[in-house]
N, C-alpha and C positions, 0 to 999 in steps of 0.2 A: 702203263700208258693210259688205262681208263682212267686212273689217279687225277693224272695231268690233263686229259678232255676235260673230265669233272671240273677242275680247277678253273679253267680256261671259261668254261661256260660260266660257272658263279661268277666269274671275273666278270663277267660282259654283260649278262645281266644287272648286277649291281650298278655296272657303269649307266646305264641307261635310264634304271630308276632314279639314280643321282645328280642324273645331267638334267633329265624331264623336271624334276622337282625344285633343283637350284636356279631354273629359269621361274617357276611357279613363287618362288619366293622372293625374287629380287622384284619381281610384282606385287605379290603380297605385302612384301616390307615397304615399298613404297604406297603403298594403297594406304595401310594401316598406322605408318609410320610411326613403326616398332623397329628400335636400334638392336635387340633382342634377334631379331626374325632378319633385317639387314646382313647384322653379320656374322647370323648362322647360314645365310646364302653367300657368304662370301667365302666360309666353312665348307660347305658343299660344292659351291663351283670348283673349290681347291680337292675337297676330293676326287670330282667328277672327272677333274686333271691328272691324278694320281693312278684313280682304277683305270682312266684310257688306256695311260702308260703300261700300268700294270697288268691290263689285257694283252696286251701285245708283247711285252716283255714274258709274261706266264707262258704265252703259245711259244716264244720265241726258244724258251727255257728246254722243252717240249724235244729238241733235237738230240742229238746227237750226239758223236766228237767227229772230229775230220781234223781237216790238218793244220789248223788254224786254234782250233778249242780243242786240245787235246784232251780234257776232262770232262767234256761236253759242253750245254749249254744252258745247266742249271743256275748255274751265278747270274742269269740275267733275271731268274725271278727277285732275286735278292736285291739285283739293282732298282728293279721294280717297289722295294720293297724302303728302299732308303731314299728314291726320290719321293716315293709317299712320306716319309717322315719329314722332310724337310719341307714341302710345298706346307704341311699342317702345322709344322710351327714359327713360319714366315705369316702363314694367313690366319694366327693365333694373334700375334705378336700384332699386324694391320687392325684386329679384331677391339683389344685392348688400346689403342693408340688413337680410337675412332670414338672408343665408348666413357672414357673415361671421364673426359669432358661433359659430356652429359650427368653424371652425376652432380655438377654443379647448376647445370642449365638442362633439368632436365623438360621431358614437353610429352605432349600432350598424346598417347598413341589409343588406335582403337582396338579394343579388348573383343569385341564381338567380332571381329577379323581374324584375330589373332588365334582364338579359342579355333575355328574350324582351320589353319593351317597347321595348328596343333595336332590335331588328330589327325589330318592327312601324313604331317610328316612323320608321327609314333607309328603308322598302317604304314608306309613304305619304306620307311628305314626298317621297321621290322620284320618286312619281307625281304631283303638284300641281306642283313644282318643274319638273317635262319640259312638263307643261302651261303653262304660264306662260312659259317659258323659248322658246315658241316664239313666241310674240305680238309687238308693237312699239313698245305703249305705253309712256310713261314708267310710267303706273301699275303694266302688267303687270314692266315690269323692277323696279320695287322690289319685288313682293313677288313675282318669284322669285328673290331676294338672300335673305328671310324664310324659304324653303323650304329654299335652300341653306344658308344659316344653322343651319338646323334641325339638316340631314341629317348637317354637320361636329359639332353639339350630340350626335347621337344618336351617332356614330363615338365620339366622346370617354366617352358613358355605356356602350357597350358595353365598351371596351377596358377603363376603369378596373372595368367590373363582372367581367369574366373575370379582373382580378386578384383584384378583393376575395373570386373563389370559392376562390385558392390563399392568399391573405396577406389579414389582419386588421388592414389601414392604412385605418383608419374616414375620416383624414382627406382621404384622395382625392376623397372624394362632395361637400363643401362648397369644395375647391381647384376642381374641375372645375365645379359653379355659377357660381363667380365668373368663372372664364376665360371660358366659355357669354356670362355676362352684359355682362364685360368688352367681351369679342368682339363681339357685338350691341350695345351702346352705342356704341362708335365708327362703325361702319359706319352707324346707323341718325342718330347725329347727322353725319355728314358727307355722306347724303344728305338730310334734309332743310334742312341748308344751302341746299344744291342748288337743292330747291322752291322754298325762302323766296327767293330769288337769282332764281329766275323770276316768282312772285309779286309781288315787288318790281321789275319788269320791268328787270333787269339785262341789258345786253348777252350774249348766248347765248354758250358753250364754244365756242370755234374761231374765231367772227369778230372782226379785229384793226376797231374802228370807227376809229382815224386811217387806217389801209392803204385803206378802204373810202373814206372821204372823198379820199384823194390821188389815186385812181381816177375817183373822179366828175369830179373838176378837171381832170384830165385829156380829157374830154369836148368836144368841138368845140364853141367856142361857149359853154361855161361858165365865168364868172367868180368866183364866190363861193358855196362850200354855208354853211347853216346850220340849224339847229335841224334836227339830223342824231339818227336817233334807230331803234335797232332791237332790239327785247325779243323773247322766248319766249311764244306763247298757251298752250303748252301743255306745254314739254319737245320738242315736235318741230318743230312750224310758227312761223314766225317773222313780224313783221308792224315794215314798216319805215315812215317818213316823213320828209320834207327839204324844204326850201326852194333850189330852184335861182337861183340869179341868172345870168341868160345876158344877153349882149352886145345892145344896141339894133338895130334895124333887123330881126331873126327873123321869118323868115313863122310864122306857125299850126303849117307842116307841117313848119318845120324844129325847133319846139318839141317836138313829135309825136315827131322823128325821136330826141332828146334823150332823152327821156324812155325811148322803148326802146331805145338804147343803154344807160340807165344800167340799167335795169331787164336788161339783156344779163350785163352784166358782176355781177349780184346772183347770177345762177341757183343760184351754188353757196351762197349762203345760206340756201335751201329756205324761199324767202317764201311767202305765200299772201297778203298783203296789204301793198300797195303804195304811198304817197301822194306825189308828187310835185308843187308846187307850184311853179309859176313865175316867177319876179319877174325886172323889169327894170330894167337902170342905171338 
């Protein structure tokens, strides 16, 4: 439970730094009129939409089961966690569609503007990003990917803005948009792969399910697995089920004994929910 406070608070925090600052920059980017700083605020407003969500989906996560979630109400951080991915490669995709253009028509932005939004936004994205960075949600590690993302986005407008104070190559500010944008579309679609792969209760990262069933067979007294089956609830806990067929004549206690062996040999799967089912020749 402190787990999930912790979480919830990085969660809200972040949001906050992110809202205050993507307001700070749609100012900025108008001021300096840097396509670069634009639609890295349209970057962050789309965060600033993600982590709300995902504040309130995190607390929401936080519950229980009852009668309604009967395995509680951990899948909503996760939900939280794929409409983040999706808001960030919709606002990737707007990002690139706005900049690219410029490359051909590119104009005139102010470098001394630029340089001190710079360093504001590497100091506050790197304060949300340490926040977050410390947590253990799947939620909270995507979105301090978002922060880190950020913070390598703001590197990149600082350095090309300390040139544009010495050289007048306009076209750096709509180059370094698209990379920002580039850069954040992959990552952002290749984790919510990720999601969708859990959501779609996909066999979890790391566990081989043939190795897993050659293991149970292995089992004293086990003849046959089937409708063998182990998904993600959440990005971290894992929830398994099987059909044993063990050898006729088995007392009660040696079915007993069966079950926590096989449940022995899971540990390193990090279950929280277990079903094992008995059948006989």
């Amino acid at each position: 439970m402190a787990d999930k406070q912790s979480s919830v608070k990085n969660t809200k925090v972040a949001f906050f730094i992110n809202l205050l600052f993507a307001i700070v920059e749609f100012i900025g980017g108008v001021m300096t009129n840097s396509m670069a700083i634009l639609s890295d605020a349209v970057h962050d407003l789309g965060d600033s939409l993600s982590l709300g969500s995902s504040w309130y989906l995190e607390k929401l996560s936080g519950k229980g089961r009852n009668s309604r979630y009967s395995f509680g109400h951990r899948r909503f951080s996760l939900l939280g966690a794929l409409i983040n991915g999706i808001i960030l490669i919709v606002g990737s995709l707007f990002v690139l569609y706005e900049a690219i253009p410029r490359l051909f028509h590119p104009q005139h932005p102010n470098a001394q503007g630029m340089v001190w939004l710079a360093i504001l936004g590497i100091i506050l994205n790197g304060i949300a990003a340490y926040r977050l960075h410390k947590g253990s949600s799947m939620n909270e590690s995507i979105l301090s990917w978002h922060m880190l993302e950020d913070i390598l986005g703001w590197i990149g407008v600082l350095i090309v803005s300390i040139v544009l104070l010495f050289k007048e190559i306009h076209i750096l500010d709509p180059i370094l948009a698209i990379s920002i944008a580039g850069f954040v579309l992959f990552n952002a679609f290749k984790k919510t792969v990720k999601t969708m792969r859990i959501f779609l209760d996909g066999v979890p990262e790391g566990i081989n399910l043939d190795a897993v069933e050659k293991d149970m067979k292995k089992v004293e007294g086990v003849e046959e697995i089937s409708h063998l089956h182990i998904g993600s609830i959440d990005g971290e806990k894992n929830a398994m089920s099987a059909h044993v067929k063990v050898r006729n004549g088995l007392e009660a206690r040696d079915e007993e004994k069966i079950k926590e062996t096989i449940r022995s040999q899971l540990s390193s799967c990090n279950l929280t929910h277990s079903t094992i089912e008995i059948n006989h020749s």
